[in-house]
N, C-alpha and C positions, 0 to 999 in steps of 0.2 A: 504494500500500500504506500501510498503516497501525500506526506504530509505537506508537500508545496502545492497540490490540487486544494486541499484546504485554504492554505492562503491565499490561495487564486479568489477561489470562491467568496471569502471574506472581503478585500481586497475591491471585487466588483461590487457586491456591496455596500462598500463605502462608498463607493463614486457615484452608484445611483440613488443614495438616500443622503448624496450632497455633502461626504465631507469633502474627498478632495476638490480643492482650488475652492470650495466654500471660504469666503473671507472671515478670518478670525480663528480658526481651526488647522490646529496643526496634527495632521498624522507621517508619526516615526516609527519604523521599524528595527527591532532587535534592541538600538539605542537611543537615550533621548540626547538631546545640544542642551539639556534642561540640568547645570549642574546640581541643583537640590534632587530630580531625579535620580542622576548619578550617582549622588552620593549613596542613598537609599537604596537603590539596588547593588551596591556594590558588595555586600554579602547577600545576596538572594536566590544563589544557585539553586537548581531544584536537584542537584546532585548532593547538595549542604558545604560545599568549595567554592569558594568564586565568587562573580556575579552572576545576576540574574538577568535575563535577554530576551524579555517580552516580544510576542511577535506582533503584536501592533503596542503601539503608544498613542493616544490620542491625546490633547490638551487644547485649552481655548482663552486666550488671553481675558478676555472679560469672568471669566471663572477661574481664578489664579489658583483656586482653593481644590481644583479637582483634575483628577488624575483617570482616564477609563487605559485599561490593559486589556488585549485580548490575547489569550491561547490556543492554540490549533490542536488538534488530533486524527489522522486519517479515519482510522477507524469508529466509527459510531460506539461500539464497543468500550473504547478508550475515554467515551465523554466524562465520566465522573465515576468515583469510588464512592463506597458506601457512606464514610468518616470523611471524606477530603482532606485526605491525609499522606494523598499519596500523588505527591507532584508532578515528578519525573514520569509516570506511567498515563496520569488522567490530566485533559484538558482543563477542565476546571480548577483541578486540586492545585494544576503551577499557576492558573489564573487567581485564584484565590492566595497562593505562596505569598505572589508578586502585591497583591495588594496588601497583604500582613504587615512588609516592611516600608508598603508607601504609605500608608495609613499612621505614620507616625508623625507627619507634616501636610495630607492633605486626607481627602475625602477621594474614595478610589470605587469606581464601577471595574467589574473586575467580568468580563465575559468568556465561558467556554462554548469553542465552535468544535463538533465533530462532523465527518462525512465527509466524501471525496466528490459526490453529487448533489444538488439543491434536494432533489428526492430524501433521498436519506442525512442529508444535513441535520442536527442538533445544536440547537443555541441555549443557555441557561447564563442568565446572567445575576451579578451577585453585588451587593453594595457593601463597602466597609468602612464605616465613619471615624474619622480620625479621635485617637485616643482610643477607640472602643476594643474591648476585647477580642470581638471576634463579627465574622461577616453575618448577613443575611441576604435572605435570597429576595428577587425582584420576580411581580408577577411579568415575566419577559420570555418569550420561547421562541426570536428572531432579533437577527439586526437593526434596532431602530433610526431614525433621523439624531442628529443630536439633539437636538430641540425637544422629541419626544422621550429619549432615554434624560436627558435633565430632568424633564417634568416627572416623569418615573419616578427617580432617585431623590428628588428634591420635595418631592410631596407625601412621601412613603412615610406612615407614622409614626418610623423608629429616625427617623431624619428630625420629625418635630419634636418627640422625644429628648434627641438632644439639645435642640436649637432654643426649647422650652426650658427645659435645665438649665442652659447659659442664661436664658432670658431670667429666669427665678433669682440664678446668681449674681446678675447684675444688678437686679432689684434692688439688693444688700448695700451693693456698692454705693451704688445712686442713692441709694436712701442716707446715708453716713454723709455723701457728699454734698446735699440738701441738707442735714444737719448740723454741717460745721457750716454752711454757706446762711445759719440760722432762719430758715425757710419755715413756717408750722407744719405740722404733720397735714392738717387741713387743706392748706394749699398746696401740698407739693403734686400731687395728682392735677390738680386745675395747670400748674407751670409747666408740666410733664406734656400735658395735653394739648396746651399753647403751642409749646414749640412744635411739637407731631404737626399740628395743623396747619404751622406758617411754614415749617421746610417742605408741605408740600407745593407752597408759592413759590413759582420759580422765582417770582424779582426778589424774595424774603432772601432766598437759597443765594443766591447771589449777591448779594448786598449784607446780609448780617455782618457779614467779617472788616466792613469797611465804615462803619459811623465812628463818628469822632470819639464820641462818649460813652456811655455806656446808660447813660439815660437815655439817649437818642435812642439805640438799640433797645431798653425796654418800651418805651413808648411805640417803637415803629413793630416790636412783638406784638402788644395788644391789639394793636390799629389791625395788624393782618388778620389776626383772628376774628376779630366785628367785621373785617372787608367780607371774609371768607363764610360767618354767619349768615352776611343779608345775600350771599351768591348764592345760599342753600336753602333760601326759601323757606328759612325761622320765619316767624311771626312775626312780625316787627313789632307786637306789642312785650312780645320775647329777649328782643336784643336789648333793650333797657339794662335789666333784670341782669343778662348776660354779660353786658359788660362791666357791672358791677363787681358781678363772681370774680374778674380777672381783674380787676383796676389795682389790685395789691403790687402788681409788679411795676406799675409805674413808680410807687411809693418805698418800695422795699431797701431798706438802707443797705444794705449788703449789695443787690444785684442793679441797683442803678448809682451808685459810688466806684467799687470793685471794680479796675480796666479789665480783668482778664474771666471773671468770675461767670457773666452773663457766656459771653461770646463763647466760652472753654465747653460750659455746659451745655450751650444747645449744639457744638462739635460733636461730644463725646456720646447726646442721645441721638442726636444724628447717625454715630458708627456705629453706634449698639441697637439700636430699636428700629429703624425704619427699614433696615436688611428682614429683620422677621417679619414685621407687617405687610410687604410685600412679599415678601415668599408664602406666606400663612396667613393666607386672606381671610377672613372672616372669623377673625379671633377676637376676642376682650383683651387685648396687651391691657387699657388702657384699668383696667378691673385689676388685674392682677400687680399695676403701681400698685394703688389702690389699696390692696392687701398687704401688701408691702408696710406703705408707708404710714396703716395704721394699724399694725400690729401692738405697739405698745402703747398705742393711745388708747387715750378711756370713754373720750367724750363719743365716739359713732357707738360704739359697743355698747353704751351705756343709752344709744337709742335702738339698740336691737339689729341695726346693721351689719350683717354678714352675707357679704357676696358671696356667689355659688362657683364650686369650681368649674373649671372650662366643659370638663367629660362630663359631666355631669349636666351640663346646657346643651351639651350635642346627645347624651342618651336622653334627656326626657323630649328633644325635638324627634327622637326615633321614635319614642314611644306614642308618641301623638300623633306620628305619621304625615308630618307635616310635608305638606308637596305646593308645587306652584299655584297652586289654586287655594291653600291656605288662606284663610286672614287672622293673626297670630297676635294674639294682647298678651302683655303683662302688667298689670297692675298695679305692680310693686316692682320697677322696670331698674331701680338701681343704677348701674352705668350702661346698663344695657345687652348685657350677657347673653340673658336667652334669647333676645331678639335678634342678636348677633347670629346665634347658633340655629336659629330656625331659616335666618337669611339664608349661609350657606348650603341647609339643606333646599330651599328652593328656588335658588339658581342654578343649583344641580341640576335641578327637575326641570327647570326652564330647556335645557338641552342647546344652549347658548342661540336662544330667541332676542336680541338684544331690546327689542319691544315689550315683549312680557319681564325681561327682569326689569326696566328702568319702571313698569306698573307694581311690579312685588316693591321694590323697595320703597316706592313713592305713596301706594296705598295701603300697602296689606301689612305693613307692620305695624302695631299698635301701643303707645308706653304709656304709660302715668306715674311722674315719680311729685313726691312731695315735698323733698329738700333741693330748693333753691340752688345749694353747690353742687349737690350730685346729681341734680338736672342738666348742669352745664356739662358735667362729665358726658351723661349720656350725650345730648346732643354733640358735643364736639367727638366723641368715641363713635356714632352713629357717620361722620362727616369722612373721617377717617376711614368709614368704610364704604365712600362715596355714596352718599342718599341714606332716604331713610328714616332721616332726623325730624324732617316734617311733621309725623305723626305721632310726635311723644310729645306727650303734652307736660304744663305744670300744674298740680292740684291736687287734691284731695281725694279718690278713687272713689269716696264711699258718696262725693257729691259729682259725679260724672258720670252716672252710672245712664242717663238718657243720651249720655250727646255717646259714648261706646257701644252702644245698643245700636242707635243708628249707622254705625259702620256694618255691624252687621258681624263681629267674630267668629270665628271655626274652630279656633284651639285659643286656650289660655295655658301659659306657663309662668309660674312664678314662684318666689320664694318671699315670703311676707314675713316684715318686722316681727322680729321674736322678744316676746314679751319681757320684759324687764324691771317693770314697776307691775304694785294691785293692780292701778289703776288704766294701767296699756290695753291695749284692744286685743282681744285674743287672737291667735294666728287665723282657725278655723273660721274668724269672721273675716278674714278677707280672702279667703276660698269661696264662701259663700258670694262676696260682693263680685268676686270675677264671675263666677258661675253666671248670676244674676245678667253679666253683661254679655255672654255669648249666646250665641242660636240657639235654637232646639237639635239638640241631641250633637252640640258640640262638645269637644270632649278639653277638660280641664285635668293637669297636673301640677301639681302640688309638692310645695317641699318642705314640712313642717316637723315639728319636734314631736316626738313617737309619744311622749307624754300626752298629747292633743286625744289622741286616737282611739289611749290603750285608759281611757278617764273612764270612770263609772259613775263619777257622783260631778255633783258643781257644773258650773259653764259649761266647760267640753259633754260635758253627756248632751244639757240642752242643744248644742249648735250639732253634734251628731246627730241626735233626732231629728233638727232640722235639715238636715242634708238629704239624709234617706226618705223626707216627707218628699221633698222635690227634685230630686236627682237619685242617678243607678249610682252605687259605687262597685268599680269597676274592676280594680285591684288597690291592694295597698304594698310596698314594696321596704320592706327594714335596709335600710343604705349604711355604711360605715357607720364604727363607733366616734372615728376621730377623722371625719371627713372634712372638717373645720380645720384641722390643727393648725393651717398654714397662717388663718386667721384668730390665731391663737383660743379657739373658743370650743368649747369641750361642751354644747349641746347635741344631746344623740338625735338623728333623724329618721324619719321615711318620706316615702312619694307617697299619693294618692290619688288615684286614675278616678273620674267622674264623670258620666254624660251628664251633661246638663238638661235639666226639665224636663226629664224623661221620670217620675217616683221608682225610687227602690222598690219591684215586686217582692213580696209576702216570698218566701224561699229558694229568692233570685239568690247562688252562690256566686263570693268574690276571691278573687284569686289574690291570693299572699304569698310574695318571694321573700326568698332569704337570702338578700343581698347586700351581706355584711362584707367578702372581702373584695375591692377592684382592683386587687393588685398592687396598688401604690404602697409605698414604703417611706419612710421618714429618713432622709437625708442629711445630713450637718452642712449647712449653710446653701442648703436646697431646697427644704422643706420637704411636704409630701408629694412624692410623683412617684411615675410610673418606670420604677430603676430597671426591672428587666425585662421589660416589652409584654406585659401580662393581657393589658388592658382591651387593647381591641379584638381578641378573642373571646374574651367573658362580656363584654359588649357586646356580641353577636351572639352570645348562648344568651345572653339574660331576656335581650329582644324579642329574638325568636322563641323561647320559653314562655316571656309574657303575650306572645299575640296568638301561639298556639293553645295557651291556659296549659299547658307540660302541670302535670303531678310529678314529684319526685322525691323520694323521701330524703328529709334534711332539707330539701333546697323549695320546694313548695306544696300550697294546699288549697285545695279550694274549699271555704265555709262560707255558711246562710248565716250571714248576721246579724243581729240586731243593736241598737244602739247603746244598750249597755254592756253589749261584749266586748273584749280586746281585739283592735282590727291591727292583727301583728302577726305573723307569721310562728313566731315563739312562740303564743301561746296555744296553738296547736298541735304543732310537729311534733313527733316521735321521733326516737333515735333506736336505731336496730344496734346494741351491743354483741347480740351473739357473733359476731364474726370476731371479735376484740381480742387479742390473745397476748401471749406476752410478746412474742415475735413480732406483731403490727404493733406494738406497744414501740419495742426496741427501734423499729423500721422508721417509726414517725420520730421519735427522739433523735436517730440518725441525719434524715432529714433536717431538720430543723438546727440541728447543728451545723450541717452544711450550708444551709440559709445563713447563717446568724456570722459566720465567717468568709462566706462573698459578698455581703453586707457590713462591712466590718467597718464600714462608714456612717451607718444608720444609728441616726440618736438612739439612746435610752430611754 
């Protein structure tokens, strides 16, 4: 057999799916002119001697950060070993080699090609992100364009994974450096969100680095931001209100005195944060400052404010089954999370209609937030994700409930103020007030404290009774113990699935998961995430479990409940011991100690 027929085949290829003589794309064979390459492969032999001699090298100037290799093998046979472990014999395993030791200064797509004919040709391609232990494989089974193996690799959710983690990490950073820069915890989300907005003005982006002063420069920051409000079709009885929110930075002794202090900081969130927002479209960055920056304040906390995490706004938009034809409230809208997270599921669904999305995001999204600063947030967090903003209003939810009825809503998502005084408004009453505002037989989730639910006596019993008089409930879902922890706040949660205005039938069963673990692990100076790619697999079992109604012992149940029961998954389930022995005893302690030491980073 013959392994230059492969190369041939690769080769052509590339030339019809436009790398070669494509401007900006450089393909190398065997060697790169790339001396940081060089260096890197120079122990990469797949013999374990030597260097290493890739037979394709791809690279693209505007992506400095990524490296694709490819490997040839005549033989189909030869495509990949069991373990890819075995270089020198399988295409893959040297294409994988070859990424191991580039992967230690960039970001490496790593592909094996077998077959000597298009016929029997194999491609499997593999990504392996710098720093990371070890590669993963791409949904990929031919040679793509660059353009679409980028989009591949760069959108793949062990890519956000990381990109997420650095994003968490810099949080820290920026946050310490807003703290010596004596900024409030209050404000720094609203300064964070300023600048997001005006580097997206090109005259901003060009000109910040040049005013004389550094008053100048906070002054022409805000200005951008009110130019960039009334371009998006705020209110105008809105921008008042909003300009207020931001006027501190004209004022702020530090950042309009300090020559380098302004100018440094909107550089440094420039190179840190607007590379993820654009590559990770339809995220709450602007939520997770936010989290950040008031972890050790008291004053939001102390009004019940806890944003929801990210996964967490993209599983309850799954569960809701939110599609292009959606109209999507939240009532309790925050910075705008799950509106965020329902966005991206329907421009999905849009199927790049450019007409129906510029309608999704201008009509069908729906907010109501009631603090004045974290109104600003949303709207400029909404802006940042081009449109949108329109439709979040400022006010009192429980006094809007006619002019939201009038839109007409399909799904409500929300996570509503958690009670903190007597005298606070119970959570379950603003499920109720959402419900109230969407269609018949729209479906509302919920994301309240498990105490609400599992009440027998007081409030919570009445507002349950009320629920079930005018609405199905549909599931209830037990979520992490320490889903919060990032926002430092130790209330335990569930969801709660509800058709609206449909009554609870007389021995209608509701489905209850047990969905306590997602994966995520506690990090030191990372917080909780997703450390070893857990989550989008139990994301797609928890889904499809909840839209199937899956029985499963330990993991769900369906009961006919009534308003004095516990609507919790615990308080029904059984647990089958008889298989329990000392061996699964041993086997599980085994595990777990193997956990507890490739985690050897994860707080106490």
């Amino acid at each position: 057999m013959n392994e230059r027929k492969t190369e041939t085949l690769v080769r052509s290829a590339l030339l019809a799916r436009g790398y070669e003589g494509k401007a900006g794309v450089l393909v190398e064979e065997q060697q790169s002119d790339n001396p940081r390459i060089q260096k890197l492969l120079k122990r990469a032999s797949k013999a374990g001697v030597g260097a290493g001699y890739p037979e394709f090298i791809i690279t693209a100037p505007q992506y400095p950060n990524l490296v694709i290799v490819i490997e040839c093998k005549a033989s189909p046979k030869r495509h990949r070993s069991k373990e890819l472990d075995k270089p020198k014999e399988y295409a893959c395993d040297g294409a994988v080699l070859y990424a191991a030791y580039l992967s230690k200064e960039f970001d490496v797509i790593a592909i094996g090609v077998s077959g000597e004919t298009k016929s029997e040709q194999r491609v499997s391609v593999f990504a392996h992100l710098e720093g990371q232990h070890k590669p993963y494989e791409l949904d990929v089974e031919s040679i793509l364009s660059f353009k679409d193996l980028y989009s591949t690799y760069i959108t793949s959710p062990q890519k956000f994974n990381v990109d997420y983690a650095d994003l968490l990490s810099y949080s820290q950073t920026l946050n310490r450096t807003l703290h010596r820069l004596k900024v409030k915890e209050s404000h720094r989300s609203l300064l964070i969100s300023s600048i997001l907005i005006s580097l997206k003005n090109t005259a901003f982006l060009a000109s910040y680095t040049k005013h004389k002063t550094p008053a100048q420069l906070a002054t022409s920051l805000v200005k951008t931001v009110i130019d960039e409000l009334k371009a998006s079709d705020v209110p105008r009885d809105k921008i008042e209100n909003l300009s207020h929110a931001y006027a501190f930075i004209q004022t702020h002794t530090t950042l309009t005195n300090d020559p380098s202090a302004l100018v440094n900081l909107i550089a440094e969130v420039g190179e840190h944060v607007l590379g993820f927002m654009e590559t990770h479209k339809y995220f709450d960055t602007v939520g997770q400052f936010y989290i950040e920056f008031l972890r050790y304040a008291n004053n939001d906390k102390g009004l019940g404010i806890v944003l929801t995490p990210p996964h967490i706004t993209e599983l309850f938009a799954d569960i809701a089954e939110v599609g292009k034809d959606s109209i999507v409230l939240d009532s309790c809208c925050g910075t705008g999370g799950f509106l965020i997270s329902a966005m991206k599921k329907m421009v999905a669904d849009c199927g790049g209609d450019s007409e129906k999305i510029e309608i999704v995001k201008r009509t069908q999204l729906l907010g109501v937030e009631a603090q004045h600063d974290i109104y600003a947030l949303a709207i400029s967090n909404m802006i940042l994700q081009e449109d949108g903003k329109s439709s979040i209003v400022s006010g009192d939810c429980f006094k809007l409930v006619a002019e939201m009825q009038a839109k007409s809503p399909s799904v409500g998502l929300l996570n509503p103020p958690y009670k903190a005084e007597k005298d606070d408004i119970e959570e379950l009453e603003f499920v109720l007030n959402n419900l109230e505002m969407l269609e018949s037989g729209g479906i509302c989730v919920g994301l309240v404290p498990i105490s609400c639910v599992v009440a027998q006596e007081g409030p919570n019993l009445e507002l349950k009774r009320r629920l079930l008089q005018s609405h199905t409930l549909e599931a209830v879902m037990s979520l992490p113990e320490d889903l919060f922890h990032n926002s430092k706040v130790g209330v335990v949660t569930c969801a709660v699935v509800l058709k609206a205005h449909t009554p609870h039938k007389k021995g209608k069963k509701t489905w209850l998961g047990y969905w306590r673990d997602d994966g995520h692990v506690k990090v030191k100076g990372r917080g909780r995430i997703d450390k070893f790619g857990r989550w989008p697999a139990l994301r797609e079992a928890w889904v499809q479990a909840y839209r199937n109604r899956d029985v499963e012992d330990g993991r769900s149940i369906a009961v006919a409940l009534k308003p004095e029961d516990e609507w919790c998954a615990e308080a029904y389930m059984t647990v089958d011991y008889s298989h329990i022995d000392q061996a699964a005893v041993e086997a599980e302690l085994r595990r777990y100690l193997a956990f507890e030491i490739l985690s050897d980073e994860a707080e106490v």
